[in-house]
C-alpha positions as CSV (number, residue, x, y, z in Angstrom):
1,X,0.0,0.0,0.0
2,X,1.5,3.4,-0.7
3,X,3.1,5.3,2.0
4,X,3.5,8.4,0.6
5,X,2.1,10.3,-2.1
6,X,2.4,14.1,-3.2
7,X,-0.8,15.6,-3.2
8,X,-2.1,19.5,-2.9
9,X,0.7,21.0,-3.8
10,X,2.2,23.5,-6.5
11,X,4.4,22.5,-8.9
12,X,7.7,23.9,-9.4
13,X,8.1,27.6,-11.1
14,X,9.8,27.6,-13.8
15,X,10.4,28.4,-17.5
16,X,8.8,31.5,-17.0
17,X,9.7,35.3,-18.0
18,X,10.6,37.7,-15.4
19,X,10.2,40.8,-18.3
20,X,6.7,39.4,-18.9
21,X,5.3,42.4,-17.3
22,X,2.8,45.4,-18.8
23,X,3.9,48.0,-16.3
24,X,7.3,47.2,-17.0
25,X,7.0,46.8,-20.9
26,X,4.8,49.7,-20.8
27,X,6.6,52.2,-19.8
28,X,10.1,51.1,-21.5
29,X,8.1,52.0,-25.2
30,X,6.6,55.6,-23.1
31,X,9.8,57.1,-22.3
32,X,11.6,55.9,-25.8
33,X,13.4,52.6,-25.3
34,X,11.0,50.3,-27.0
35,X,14.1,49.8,-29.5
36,X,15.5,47.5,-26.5
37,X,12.2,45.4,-26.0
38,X,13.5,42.4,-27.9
39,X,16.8,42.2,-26.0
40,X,14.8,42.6,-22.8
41,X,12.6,39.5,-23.1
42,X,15.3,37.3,-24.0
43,X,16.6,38.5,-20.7
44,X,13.6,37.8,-18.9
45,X,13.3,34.4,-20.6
46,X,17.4,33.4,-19.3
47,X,16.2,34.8,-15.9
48,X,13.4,32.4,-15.8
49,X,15.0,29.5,-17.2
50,X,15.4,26.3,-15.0
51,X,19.4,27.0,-16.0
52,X,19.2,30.4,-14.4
53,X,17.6,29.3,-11.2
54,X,19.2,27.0,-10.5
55,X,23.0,29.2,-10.6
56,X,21.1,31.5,-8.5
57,X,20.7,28.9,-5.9
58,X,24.4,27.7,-6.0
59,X,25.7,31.0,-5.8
60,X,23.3,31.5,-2.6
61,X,24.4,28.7,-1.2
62,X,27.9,28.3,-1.6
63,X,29.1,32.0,-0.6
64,X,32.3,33.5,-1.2
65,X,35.5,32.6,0.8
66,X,38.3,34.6,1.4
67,X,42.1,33.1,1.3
68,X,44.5,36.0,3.1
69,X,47.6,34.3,2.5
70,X,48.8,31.2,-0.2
71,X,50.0,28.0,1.8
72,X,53.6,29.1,1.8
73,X,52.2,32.5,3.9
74,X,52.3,34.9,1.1
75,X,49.4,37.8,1.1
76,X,47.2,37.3,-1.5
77,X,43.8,39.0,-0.1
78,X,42.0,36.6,-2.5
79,X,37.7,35.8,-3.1
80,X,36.8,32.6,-4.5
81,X,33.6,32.5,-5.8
82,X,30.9,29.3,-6.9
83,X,31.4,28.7,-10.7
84,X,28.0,29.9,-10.2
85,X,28.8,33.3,-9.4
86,X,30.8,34.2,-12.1
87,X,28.2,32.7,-14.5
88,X,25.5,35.5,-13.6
89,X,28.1,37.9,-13.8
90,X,29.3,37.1,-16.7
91,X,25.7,37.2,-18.1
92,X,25.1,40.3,-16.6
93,X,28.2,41.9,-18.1
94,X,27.5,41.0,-21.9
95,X,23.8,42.0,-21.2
96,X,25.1,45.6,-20.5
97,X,23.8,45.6,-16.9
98,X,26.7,47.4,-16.0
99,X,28.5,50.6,-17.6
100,X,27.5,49.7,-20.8
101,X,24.8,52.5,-21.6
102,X,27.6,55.1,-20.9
103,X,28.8,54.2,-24.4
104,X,25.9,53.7,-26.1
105,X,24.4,56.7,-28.0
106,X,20.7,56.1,-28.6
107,X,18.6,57.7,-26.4
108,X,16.6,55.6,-23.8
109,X,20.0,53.5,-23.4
110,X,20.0,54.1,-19.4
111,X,16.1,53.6,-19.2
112,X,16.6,50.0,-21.3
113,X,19.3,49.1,-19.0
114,X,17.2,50.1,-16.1
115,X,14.5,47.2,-17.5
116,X,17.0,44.8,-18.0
117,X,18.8,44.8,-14.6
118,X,15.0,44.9,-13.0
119,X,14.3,41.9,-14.9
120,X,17.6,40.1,-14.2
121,X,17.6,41.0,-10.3
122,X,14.7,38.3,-10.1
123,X,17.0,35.4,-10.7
124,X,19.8,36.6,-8.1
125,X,19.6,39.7,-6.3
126,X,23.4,39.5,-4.4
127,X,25.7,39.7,-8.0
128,X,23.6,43.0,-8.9
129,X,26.1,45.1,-6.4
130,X,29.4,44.7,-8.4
131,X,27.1,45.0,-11.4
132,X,25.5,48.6,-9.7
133,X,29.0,49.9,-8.6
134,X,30.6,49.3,-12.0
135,X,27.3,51.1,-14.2
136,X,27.7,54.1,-11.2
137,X,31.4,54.5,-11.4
138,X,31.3,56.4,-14.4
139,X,29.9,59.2,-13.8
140,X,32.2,60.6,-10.9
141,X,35.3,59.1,-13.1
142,X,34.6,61.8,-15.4
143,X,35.9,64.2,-13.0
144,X,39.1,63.5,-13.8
145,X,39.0,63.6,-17.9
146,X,42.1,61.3,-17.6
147,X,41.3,58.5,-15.9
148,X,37.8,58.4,-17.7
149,X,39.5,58.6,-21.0
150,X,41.6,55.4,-19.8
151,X,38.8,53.5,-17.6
152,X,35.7,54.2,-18.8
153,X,35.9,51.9,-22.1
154,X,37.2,48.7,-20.3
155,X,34.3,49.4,-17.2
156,X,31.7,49.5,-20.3
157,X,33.1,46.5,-21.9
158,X,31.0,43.9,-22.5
159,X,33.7,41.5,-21.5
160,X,33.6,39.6,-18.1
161,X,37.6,39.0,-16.8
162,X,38.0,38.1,-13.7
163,X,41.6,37.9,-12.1
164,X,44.0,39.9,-10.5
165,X,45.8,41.9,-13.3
166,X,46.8,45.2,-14.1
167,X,43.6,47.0,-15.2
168,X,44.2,48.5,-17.8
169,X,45.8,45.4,-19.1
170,X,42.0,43.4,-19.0
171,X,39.2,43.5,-21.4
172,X,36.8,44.3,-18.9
173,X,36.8,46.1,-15.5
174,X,34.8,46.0,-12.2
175,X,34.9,48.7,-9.9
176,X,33.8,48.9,-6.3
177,X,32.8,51.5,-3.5
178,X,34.7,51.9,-0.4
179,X,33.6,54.9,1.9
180,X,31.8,54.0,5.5
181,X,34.3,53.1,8.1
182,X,33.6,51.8,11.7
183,X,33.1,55.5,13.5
184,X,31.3,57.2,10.1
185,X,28.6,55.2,8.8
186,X,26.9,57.7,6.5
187,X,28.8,60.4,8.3
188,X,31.7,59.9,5.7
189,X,33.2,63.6,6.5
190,X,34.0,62.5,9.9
191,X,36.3,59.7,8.0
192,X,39.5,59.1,9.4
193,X,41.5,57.4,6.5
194,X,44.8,59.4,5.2
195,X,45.9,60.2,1.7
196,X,49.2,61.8,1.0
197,X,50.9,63.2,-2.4
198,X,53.1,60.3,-4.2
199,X,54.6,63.0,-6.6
200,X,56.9,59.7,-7.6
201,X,53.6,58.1,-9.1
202,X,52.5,61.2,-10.9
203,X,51.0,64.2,-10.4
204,X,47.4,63.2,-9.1
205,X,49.0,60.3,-7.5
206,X,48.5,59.4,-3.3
207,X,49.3,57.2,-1.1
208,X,46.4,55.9,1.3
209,X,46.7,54.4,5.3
210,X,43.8,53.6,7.2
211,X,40.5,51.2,7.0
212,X,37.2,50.5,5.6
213,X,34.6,49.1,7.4
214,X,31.9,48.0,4.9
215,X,33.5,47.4,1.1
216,X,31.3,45.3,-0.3
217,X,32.5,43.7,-3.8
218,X,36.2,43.5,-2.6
219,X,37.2,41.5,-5.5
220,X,36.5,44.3,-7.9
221,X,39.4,45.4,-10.2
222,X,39.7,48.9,-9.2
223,X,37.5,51.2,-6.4
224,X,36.2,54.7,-5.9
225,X,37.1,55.5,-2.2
226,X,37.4,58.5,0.3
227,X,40.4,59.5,2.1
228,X,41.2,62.9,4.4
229,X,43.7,65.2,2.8
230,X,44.9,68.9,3.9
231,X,41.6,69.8,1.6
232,X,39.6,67.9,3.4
233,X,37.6,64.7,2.3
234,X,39.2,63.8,-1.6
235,X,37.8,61.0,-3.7
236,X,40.3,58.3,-5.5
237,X,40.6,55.4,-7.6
238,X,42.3,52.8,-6.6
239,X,43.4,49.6,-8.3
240,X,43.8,46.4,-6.8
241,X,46.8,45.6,-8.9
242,X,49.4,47.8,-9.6
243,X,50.2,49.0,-13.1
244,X,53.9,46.5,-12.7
245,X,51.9,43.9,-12.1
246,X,52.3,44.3,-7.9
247,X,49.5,44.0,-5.5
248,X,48.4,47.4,-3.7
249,X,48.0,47.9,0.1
250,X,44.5,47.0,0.1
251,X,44.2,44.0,2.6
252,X,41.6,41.9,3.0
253,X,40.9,41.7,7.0
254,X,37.6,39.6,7.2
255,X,34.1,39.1,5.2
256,X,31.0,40.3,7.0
257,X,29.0,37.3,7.7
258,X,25.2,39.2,6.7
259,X,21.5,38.5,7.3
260,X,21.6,37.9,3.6
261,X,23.3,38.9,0.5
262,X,24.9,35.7,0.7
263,X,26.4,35.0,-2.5
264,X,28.4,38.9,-2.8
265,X,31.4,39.4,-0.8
266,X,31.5,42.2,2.0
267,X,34.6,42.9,3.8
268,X,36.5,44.9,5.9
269,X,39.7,46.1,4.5
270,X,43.0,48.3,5.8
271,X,44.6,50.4,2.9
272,X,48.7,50.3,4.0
273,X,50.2,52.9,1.8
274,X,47.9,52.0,-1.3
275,X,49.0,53.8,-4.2
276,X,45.4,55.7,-5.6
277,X,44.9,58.7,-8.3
278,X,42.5,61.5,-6.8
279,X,39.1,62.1,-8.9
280,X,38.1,65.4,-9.0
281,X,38.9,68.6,-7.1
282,X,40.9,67.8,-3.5
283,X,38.5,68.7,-0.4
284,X,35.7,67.8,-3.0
285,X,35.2,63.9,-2.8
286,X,31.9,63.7,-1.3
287,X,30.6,65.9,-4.0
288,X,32.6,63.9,-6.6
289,X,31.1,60.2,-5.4
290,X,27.9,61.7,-4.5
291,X,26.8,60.9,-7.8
292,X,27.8,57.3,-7.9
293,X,25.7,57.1,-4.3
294,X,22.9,58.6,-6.6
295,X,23.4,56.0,-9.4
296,X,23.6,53.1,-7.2
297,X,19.9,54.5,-5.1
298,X,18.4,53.9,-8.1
299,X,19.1,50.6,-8.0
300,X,18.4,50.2,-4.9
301,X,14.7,51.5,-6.1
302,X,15.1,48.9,-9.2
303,X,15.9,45.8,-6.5
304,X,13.4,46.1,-4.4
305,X,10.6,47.0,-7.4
306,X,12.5,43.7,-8.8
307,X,12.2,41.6,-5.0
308,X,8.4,42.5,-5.0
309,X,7.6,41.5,-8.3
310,X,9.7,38.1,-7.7
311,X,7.6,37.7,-4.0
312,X,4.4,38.2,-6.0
313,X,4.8,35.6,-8.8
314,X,5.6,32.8,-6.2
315,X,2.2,34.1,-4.2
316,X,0.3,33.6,-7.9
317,X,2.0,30.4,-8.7
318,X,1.3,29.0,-5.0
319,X,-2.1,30.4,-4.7
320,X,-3.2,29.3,-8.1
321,X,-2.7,25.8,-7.4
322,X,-2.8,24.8,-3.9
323,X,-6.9,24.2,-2.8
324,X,-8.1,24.9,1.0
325,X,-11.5,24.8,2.5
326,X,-12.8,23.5,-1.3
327,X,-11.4,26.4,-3.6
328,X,-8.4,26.9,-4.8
329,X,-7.0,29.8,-2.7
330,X,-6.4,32.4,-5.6
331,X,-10.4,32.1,-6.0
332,X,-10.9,32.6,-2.3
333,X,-12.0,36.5,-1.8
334,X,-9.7,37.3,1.3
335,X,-6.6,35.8,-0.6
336,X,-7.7,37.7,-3.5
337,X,-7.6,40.7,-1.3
338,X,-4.1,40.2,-0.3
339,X,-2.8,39.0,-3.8
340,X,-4.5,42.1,-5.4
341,X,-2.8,44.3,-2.4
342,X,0.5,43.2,-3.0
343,X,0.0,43.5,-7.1
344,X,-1.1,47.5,-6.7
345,X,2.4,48.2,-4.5
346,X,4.5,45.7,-6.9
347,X,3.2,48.1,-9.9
348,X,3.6,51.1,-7.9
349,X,6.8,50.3,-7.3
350,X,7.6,49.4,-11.0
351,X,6.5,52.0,-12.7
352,X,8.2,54.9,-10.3
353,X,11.5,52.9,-10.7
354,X,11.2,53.1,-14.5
355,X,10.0,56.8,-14.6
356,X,12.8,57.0,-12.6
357,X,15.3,56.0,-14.7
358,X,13.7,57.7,-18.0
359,X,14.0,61.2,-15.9
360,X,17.9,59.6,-15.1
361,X,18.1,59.6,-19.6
362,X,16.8,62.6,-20.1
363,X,19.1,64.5,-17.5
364,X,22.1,63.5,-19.1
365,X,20.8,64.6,-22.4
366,X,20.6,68.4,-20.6
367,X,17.0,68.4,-19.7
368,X,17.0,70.4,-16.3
369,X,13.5,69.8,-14.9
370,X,14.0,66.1,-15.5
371,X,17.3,66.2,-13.4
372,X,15.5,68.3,-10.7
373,X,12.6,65.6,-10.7
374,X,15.1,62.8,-10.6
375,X,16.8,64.4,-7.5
376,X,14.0,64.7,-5.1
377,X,12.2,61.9,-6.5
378,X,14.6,59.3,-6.2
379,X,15.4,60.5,-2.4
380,X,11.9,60.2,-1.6
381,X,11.5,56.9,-3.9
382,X,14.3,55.4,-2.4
383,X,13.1,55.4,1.1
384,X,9.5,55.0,0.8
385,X,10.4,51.6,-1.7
386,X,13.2,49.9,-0.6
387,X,11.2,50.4,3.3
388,X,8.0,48.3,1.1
389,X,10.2,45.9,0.4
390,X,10.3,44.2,3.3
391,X,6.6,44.2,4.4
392,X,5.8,43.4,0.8
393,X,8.1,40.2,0.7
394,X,7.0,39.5,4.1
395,X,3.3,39.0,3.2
396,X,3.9,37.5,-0.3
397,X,5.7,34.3,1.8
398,X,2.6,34.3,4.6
399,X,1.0,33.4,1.4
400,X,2.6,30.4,1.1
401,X,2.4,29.6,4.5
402,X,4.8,26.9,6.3
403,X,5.9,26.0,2.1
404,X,6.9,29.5,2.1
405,X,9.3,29.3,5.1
406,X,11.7,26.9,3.3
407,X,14.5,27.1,1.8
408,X,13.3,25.2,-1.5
409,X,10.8,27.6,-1.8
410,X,13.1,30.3,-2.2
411,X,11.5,33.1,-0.8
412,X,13.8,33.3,2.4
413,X,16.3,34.5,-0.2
414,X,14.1,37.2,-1.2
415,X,13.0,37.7,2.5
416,X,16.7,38.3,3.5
417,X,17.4,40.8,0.7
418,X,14.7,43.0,1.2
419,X,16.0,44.6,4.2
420,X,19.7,45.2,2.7
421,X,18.6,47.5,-0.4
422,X,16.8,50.5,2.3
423,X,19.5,50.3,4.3
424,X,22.5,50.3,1.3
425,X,23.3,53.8,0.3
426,X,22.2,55.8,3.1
427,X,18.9,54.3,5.5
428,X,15.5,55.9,6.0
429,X,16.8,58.4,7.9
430,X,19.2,59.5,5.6
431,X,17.1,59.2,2.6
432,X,14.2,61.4,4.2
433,X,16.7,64.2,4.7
434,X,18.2,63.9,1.6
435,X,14.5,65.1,0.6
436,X,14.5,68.2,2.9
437,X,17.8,69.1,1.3
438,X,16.8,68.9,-2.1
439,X,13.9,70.9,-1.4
440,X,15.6,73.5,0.4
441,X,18.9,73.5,-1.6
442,X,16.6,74.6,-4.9
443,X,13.3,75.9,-4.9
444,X,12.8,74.4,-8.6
445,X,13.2,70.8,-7.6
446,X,9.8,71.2,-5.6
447,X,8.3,72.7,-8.9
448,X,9.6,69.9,-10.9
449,X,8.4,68.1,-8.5
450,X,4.6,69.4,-8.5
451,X,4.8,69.5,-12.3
452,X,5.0,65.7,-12.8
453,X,2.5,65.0,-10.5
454,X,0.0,67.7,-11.4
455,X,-0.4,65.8,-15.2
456,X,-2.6,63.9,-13.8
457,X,-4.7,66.7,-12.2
458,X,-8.5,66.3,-12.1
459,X,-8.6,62.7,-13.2
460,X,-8.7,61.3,-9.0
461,X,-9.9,63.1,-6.5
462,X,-8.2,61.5,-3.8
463,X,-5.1,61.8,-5.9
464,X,-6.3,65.7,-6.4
465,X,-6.6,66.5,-2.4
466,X,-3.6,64.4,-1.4
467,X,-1.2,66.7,-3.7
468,X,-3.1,69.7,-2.4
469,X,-2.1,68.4,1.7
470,X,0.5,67.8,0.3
471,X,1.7,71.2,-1.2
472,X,0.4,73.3,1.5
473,X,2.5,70.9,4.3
474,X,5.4,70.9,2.4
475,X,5.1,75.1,2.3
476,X,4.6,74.8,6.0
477,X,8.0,72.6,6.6
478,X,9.8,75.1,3.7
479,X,8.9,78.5,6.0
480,X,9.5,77.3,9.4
481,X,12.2,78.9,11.3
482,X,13.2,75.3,13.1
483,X,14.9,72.9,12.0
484,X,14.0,70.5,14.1
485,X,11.0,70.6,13.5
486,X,11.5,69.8,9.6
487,X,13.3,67.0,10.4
488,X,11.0,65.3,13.0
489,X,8.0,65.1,9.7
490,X,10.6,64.4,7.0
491,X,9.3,60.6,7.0
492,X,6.3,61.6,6.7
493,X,6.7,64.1,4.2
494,X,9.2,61.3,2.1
495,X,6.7,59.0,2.1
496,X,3.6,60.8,0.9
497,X,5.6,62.3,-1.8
498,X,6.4,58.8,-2.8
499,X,2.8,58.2,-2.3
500,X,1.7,60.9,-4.8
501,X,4.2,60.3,-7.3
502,X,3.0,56.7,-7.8
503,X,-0.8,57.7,-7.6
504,X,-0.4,60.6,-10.7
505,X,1.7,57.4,-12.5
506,X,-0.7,54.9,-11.9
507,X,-3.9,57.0,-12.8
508,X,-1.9,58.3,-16.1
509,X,-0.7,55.2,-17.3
510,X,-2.4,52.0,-15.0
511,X,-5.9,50.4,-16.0
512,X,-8.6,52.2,-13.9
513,X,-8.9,49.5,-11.5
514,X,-5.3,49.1,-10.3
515,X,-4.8,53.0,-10.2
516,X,-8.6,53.2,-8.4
517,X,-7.4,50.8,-5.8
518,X,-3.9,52.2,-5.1
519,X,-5.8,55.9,-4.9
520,X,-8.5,54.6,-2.4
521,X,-6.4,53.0,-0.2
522,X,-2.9,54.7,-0.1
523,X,-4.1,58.3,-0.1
524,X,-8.1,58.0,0.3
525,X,-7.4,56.2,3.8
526,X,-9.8,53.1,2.7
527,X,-7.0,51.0,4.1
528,X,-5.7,49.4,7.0
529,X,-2.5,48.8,8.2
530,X,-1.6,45.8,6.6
531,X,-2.0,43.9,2.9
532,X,-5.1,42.1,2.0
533,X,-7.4,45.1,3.4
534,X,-8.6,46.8,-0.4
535,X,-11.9,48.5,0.0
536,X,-15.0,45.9,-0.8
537,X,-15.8,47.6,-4.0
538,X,-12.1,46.9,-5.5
539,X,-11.8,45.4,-9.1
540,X,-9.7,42.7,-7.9
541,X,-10.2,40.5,-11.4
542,X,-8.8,42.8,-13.3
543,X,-5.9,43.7,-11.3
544,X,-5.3,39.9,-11.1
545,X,-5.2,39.3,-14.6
546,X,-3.0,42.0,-15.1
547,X,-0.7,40.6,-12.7
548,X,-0.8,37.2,-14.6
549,X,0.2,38.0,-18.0
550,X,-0.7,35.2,-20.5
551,X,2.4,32.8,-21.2
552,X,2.7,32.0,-25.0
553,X,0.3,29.2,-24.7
554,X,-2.5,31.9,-24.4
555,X,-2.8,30.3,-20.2
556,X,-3.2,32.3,-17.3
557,X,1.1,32.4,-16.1
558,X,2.3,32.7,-12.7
């Protein structure tokens, strides 16, 4: 008689696309990079493919190891990684995840790569940081016209090459961040490193004593770091191999054993006398790598859009198949609530990443209102997402129940990541003050602002009184004589410009019912204080489908 036999439960998810998305393909033919479409579904097919999955899972769990010295007791401040590893890298790489859209000229070439690293993150969130830093690096390289004019084409090569060489000797670069250190966090001018001229080593040349206390990617080819000088804090690159073939004083003291993240590298280094080449004006490095930060937030926006949408399909594919109580439990009205709840904030999420990134295109083509835009909105997108993450991913395994809390499942990957991208590249705090300073640094940011959300005027109006709180608060926080004061609501005032943003995106460019739901709950109040509590009167069939798109059978896809 059989013992044992399988019944009630889901089958496994695979084979599926992670670009198979209307928000997503949506808005990548708005703002003008429909051009890319093709290349992003064959992404979103590789992410989804059983091969994909199942080098995500490797690379999870087999994490990186670090060998110090060889076994006759030379340094060698070495990472070995999972075969794994390097095979999503290297497919990230050749994809142009990285810095290739620095060297490509059509426009919409930052908003396609955008796309394409949301719809890769779903197979492997942890090999997206090297990836980040690398695609962010550019921009504050090009302080310093001669290092850009030697770095820039090997970090936009499409050519993974792992190893410890001379840089500019590879085909292909990596480059890393190294800032916080153990008294600074955030505080980064209160950094303690040293960096002192090397005229010997040329005329920008320095040589760099002191530690790091969070460098994550240390195996990276070359890194943008911080260091004191008589200017004050000065921003470097700074190779890991000399150009004689020589390692630098960068030393590799321990990796950080993290909550997740498990398959990147994250160490704490000491730099002893490392040779490095300043970047931009000296005194000036926060300014200089402020950019990178800015470049790396948005991807911090992009991973956590990306965690959602991956916590969602798992809920569908779970829900659509396992039966409770007589029903299957995606045709059960509470569940629907929930799985309809978590599809609104997935798309909201989604669609301000990728406006996002368009206003990121059309900044670097001049447009001033778009960079304004960009500034405050990513601030307040980056704190009000990446803190979604977590509750979002939280409630999209709860759907899965006790399956959901396994490792096979493999939404305790996605439920350890969520935390890392709100607190990576400044935490809540941080990022809600970054939106004070925006505001108050340039009064056209908040009419930049205002202007994006005010298309969709008169077409919600819960949408409509929201902005108008909104505006008249944010007056209030502008003309007040105490700072304090401004900074005790800037959470508040981050999150319901987040909040605002999304709405005018979602009435403008959503179906009625997924913009009608976000609006009545999110800024009409009809809402409690968890997922799964959409007003009665929701259209939750048609946010549903919408969250299933149809696979190329013409079935209803997970």
């Amino acid at each position: 008689m059989a013992t044992h036999e399988v019944l009630n439960q889901a089958p496994p998810l695979t084979g599926f696309s992670t670009a198979d998305e209307p928000a997503l393909l949506e808005a990548l033919r708005r703002d003008g990079a429909g051009w890319g479409e093709t290349e992003l579904r064959e992404l979103g097919a590789r992410a989804g493919s059983p091969q994909v999955q199942e080098q995500a899972r490797q690379a999870e769990e087999s994490p990186p190891r670090l060998h110090t010295h060889d076994r006759f007791g030379h340094r060698v401040d070495e990472v070995e990684f999972h075969p794994a590893w390097h095979e999503l890298m290297r497919a990230a790489v050749e994809q142009g995840l990285h810095a290739a859209p620095w060297a490509e000229t059509r426009a919409g070439a930052h908003l396609l790569r955008a796309a394409k690293f949301y719809a890769w993150s779903q197979a492997e969130a942890g090999h997206g940081c090297p990836v980040s830093m690398t695609y962010a690096a550019v921009a504050p390289l090009r302080a310093q016209p001669e290092l850009a004019q030697a770095y820039e084409p090997l970090l936009a090569s499409r050519a993974y090459d792992y190893g410890l060489r001379p840089p500019l000797g590879k085909s292909g670069l990596i480059a890393g961040m190294s800032m916080t250190e153990k008294q600074g966090g955030s505080d980064v001018r209160t950094n303690t490193t040293r960096a002192v001229p090397a005229p010997g080593d040329g005329a920008e040349a320095y040589r760099i004593t002191g530690h790091k206390w969070f460098t994550s990617a240390p195996m990276s080819d070359v890194f943008l770091t911080l260091a004191q000088t008589a200017e004050g804090p000065t921003c470097f690159l700074l190779p890991r191999v000399l150009p004689d073939g020589t390692r630098n004083g960068l030393r590799l003291q321990r990796l950080k054993e993290k909550l997740g993240n498990h398959s990147n590298a994250s160490a704490e280094i000491e730099y002893e006398d490392a040779l490095a080449w300043r970047v931009g004006e000296p005194g000036r490095g926060v300014r200089t790598i402020v950019e990178m930060v800015n470049l790396t937030r948005l991807d911090c926006v992009l991973g956590s859009a990306a965690g959602m949408r991956a916590g969602l399909r798992l809920a569908l594919h779970h829900t659509r198949h396992r039966r409770a109580f007589g029903a299957r439990l995606a045709e059960q009205p509470l569940m629907r609530n929930v799985l309809a709840d978590l599809a609104v904030e997935s798309e909201a999420a989604t669609l301000l990443a990728m406006r996002l990134a368009a206003a990121l295109d059309r900044s670097l083509s001049g447009d001033t209102g778009e960079a304004a835009l960009r500034r405050v909105g990513l601030a307040a997108g980056k704190y009000w997402v990446c803190k979604r993450g977590s509750a979002h991913t939280a409630e999209s395994l709860e759907c899965l129940g006790g399956n959901g809390y396994v490792e096979e499942s493999g939404m305790p990957r996605l439920y350890r990541e969520a935390p890392l991208l709100s607190i990576w590249e400044g935490s809540g705090n941080v990022a809600a003050l970054d939106v004070l300073r925006a505001l108050m640094k340039d009064p056209g940011t908040l009419d930049a602002f205002f202007g994006e959300v005010e298309r969709a005027a008169g077409s919600d109006r819960r949408l409509d009184a929201a902005v108008d709180a909104l505006r008249k608060d944010l007056a209030e926080v502008a003309g007040s004589a105490d700072p304090a004061q401004a900074q005790l609501r800037a959470r508040g005032l981050a999150e319901r410009m987040a909040l605002v943003l999304q709405g005018s995106l979602l009435v403008r460019h959503s179906p009625a019912a997924v913009a009608d739901a976000f609006c009545a709950s999110r800024l009409g109040g009809d809402w409690g204080h968890a997922f799964g509590t959409l007003p009665a009167g929701t259209d939750f069939g048609t946010i549903l489908d919408r969250a299933r798109p149809a696979d190329a059978a013409g079935t209803a896809s997970a």
